[in-house]
N, C-alpha and C positions, 0 to 999 in steps of 0.2 A: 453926350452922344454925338456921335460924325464918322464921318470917313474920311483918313489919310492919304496923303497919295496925292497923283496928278491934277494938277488945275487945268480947269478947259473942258472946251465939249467933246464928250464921246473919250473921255481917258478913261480906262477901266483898268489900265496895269496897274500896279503898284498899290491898289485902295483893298484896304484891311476891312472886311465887312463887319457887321455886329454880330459876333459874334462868341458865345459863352470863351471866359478865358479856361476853364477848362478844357472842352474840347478846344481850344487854343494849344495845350501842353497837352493831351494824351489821347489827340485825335475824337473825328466826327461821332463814333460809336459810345463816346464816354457816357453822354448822358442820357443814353438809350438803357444802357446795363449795368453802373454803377455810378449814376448822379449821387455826390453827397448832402445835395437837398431832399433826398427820400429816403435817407435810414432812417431808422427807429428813431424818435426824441429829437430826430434831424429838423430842419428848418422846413421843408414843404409837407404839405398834406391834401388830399385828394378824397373827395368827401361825392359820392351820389347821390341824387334828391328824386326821387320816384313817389314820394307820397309828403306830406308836410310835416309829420313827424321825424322825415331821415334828415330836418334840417339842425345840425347840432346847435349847441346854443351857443351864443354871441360871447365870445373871450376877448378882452381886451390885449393880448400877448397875439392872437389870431388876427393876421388883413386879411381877408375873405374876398373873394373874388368873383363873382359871379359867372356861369359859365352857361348863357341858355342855346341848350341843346336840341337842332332842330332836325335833329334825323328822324324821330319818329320809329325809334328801334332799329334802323338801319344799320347794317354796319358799312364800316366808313374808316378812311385812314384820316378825315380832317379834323375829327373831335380832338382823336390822342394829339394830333400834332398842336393845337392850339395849347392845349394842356401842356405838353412839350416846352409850346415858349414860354408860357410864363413861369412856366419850371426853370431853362434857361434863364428868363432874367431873374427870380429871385435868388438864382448860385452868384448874379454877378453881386448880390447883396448879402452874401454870408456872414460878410465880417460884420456888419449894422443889425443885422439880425439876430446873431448871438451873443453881442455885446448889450443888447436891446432885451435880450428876454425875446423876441418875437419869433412868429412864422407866417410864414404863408400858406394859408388853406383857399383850395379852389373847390367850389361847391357847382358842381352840373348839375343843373337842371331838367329835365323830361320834359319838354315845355310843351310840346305838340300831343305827343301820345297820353302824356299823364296830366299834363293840364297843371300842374306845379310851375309858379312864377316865383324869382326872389321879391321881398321886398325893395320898395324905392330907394333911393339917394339920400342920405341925412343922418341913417344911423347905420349898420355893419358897413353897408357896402358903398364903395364908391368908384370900383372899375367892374366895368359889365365888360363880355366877349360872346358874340351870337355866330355860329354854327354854319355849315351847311346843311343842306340835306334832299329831299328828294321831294317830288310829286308837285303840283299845281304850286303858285305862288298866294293864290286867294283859296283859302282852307274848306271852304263849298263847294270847287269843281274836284277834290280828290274824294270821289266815289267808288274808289278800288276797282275800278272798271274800263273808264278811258285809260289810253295808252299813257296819254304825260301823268296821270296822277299815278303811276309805277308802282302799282299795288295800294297804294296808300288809300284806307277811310277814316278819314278826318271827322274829329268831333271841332268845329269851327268854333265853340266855345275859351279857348286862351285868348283869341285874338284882341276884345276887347280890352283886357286889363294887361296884354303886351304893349297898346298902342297908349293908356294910362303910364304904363311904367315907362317909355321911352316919352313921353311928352316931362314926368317929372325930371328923367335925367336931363335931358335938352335945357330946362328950367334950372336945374343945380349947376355953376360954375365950380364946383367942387367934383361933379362925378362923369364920367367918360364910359362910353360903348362903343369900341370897335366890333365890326362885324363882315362878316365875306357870306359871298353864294346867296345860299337861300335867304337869309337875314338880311340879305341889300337888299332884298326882293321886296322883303315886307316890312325896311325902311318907306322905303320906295311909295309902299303904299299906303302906310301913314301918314305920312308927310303931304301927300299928292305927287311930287316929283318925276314919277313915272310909270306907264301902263307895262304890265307883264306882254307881251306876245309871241305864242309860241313859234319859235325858229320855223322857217319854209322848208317845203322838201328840200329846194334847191341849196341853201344854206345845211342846211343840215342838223345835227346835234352838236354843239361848241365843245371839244373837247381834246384834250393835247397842250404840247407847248404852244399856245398861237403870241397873240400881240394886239397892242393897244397902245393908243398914241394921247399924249397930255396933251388935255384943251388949253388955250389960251389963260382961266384964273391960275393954275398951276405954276407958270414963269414970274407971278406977282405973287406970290403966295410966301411966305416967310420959310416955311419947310422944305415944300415941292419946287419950288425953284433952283433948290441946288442937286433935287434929281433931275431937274428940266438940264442944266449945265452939263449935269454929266452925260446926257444922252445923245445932248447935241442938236443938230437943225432938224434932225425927224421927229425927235420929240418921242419917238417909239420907245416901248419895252417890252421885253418878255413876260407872257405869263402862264401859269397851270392853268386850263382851264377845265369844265364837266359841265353844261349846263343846259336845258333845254329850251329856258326861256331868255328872250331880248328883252331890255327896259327902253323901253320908248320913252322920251322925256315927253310929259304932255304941256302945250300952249301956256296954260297959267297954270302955274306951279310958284310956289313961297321963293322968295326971294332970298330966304338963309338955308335953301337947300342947293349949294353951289357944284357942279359938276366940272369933276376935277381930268377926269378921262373917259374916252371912247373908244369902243371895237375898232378894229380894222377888219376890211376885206379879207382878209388870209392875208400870211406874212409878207410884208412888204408893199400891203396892198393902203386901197384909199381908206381914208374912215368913215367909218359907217355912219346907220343912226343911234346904234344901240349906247345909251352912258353904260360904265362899267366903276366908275370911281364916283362918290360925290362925298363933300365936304357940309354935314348939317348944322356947327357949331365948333367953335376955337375955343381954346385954354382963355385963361381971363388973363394972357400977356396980350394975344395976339399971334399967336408964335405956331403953336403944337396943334394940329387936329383935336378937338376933344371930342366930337360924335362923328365917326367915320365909316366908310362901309364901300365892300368892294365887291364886285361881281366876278372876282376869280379867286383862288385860292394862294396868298402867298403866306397861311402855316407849312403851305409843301416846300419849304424851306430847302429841302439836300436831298435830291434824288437819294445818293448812297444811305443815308440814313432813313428815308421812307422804304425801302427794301427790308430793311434789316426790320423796322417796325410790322411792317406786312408779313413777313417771316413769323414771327412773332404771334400775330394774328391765327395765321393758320396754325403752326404747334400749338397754338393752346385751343384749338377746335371752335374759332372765334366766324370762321370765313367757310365759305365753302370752295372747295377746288377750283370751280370755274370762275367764281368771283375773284379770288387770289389771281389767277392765270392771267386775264384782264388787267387788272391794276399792272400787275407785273410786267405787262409787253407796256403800256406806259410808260411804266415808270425808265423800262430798259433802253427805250428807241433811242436810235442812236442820229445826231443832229449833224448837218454841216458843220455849225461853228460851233468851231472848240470852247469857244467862251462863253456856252447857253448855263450851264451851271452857274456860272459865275454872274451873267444877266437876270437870272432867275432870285440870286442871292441881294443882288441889288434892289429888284423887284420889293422884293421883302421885308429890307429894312426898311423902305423909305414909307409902303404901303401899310405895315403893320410893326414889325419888332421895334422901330424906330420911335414912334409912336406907346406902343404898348410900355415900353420902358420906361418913358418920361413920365409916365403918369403911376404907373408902380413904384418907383424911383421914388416920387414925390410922398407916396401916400407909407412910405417907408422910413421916410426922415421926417416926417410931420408925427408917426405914430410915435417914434424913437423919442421924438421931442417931449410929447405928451406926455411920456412917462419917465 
């Protein structure tokens, strides 16, 4: 895993992001409409978990993926796209997984409205990915009433055995959870690392292209330092954001929950208080994130190919008109610089695809080995 291209800070010409060698040969839309990890008998599969009986049973030919879904029935363009990547990297493993006998099944979870958890770290699973989604960060103040809990009433009953199943993965040098949005939220509040507060009037609701700038552990860091390199003396980068809560990091907070980046002002602006990146747990090199979590969304991987997915959405009578119209003027606006697509795509690898692959990657040559 890397990227080619210019040495130095702030070079973005010339650097090949991570991305699928398919849509590499037959462009961005490939694997929106004809990925060949989702034909029939193909290598991926896509599995929902709404009650505990929709969970199939444990195949050894099957990596199983864990996908906790924290919309809460919402609909959302950041579920499919997460599902997206790891559909993405499992095509860049075709050839290992047909030679293997294997595939890759991703199993969503309903984890807020249905109250279905995967099991821990040790036996199917050993890469978790958690969600956005909407309403309070603490699952008690969403009474479908106040405005931030966005219709949402929460039965607060997952949370215990969410904060059980991420204390075991944290424990297993073997299993990994990446996590954006709502799920940094209630990293966040596991951990202690930091207090929800809702955004000021004056601030407003976080949403749009904005930006966030790496802290200081990020330039020592074995990964993020060679995004620190590329971005240069501002340390800034692009990112998607939707959000209506700030993480305030609170006074005493664990010592292994390391804060990797913060908010900015508005673009260009100073940095805030709010963390937006933290690092909870490394691979047992030293090397890779192993428990990571971000407060913005980089599965919004390609404007052009979230269009065509939201298109999508609405033909199949998934969205409603005014929610589609919304996303849509998002996703369309148009930027000063020519190279936010491309900032965005940088965003991404380093925050999530880059990460999510090594550890797929791994659990794909170890399974290969085993059999």
């Amino acid at each position: 895993i890397g990227w080619t291209g210019g040495e130095g800070p702030g070079r973005l010409c010339g650097i090949m992001p991570l991305e699928c060698a398919f849509k590499q040969r037959h462009g961005r839309q490939f694997c929106v409409t004809d990925c060949p990890a989702s034909a029939p008998c193909g290598t991926f599969e896509y599995v929902r978990v709404e009650r505990p009986e929709d969970v199939p049973a444990a195949d050894p030919h099957a990596i199983d993926v864990a996908v906790l879904d924290m919309n809460h029935g919402w609909p959302n363009l950041g579920h499919d796209s997460l599902v997206h990547a790891i559909m993405d990297s499992s095509c860049e493993t075709i050839g290992a997984l047909e030679d293997a006998g294997l595939r890759v099944r991703v199993l969503s979870f309903d984890v807020r409205r249905s109250g279905v958890l995967p099991e821990g770290p040790g036996g199917r699973y050993s890469l978790y990915v958690g969600t956005g989604g909407p309403g309070h960060i603490d699952p008690r103040q969403n009474d479908g009433v106040a405005a931030f809990a966005q219709g949402v009433r929460e039965n607060p009953a997952w949370e215990e055995p969410a904060f059980r199943l991420f204390d075991a993965i944290r424990a297993s040098e073997d299993a990994a959870l990446f996590a954006v949005c709502h799920t940094f939220g209630i990293l966040c509040r596991w951990s202690g690392a930091a207090e929800p507060v809702l955004r000021s009037p004056e601030k407003g609701k976080c949403t749009g292209v904005l930006e966030n700038v790496l802290a200081w552990p990020a330039a020592e860091h074995p990964w993020f330092r060679r995004f620190a390199a590329l971005l240069g003396e501002s340390a800034c980068f692009r990112v998607v954001e939707n959000r209506l809560f700030d993480l305030i990091p609170r006074r005493e907070r664990p010592a292994w929950a390391v804060p990797i980046a913060f908010e900015t002002l508005g673009v260009g602006g100073a940095p805030g208080d709010a963390v937006t990146m933290i690092e909870f747990a490394r691979d047992r090199s030293g090397v890779m994130p192993r428990v990571f979590a971000v407060n913005h969304h980089p599965e919004i991987v390609d404007r052009f190919r979230q269009v065509m997915i939201l298109n999508q959405k609405r033909d199949r009578g998934e969205v409603s008109e005014t929610w589609y119209r919304e996303r849509l003027e998002i996703l369309t606006r148009s930027f000063p610089e020519e190279d936010v697509d491309q900032r965005l795509h940088l965003t991404s690898d380093f925050t999530l695809l880059g990460p999510l692959r090594f550890h797929l990657f791994r659990q794909v040559r170890r399974r290969a080995e085993s059999l």
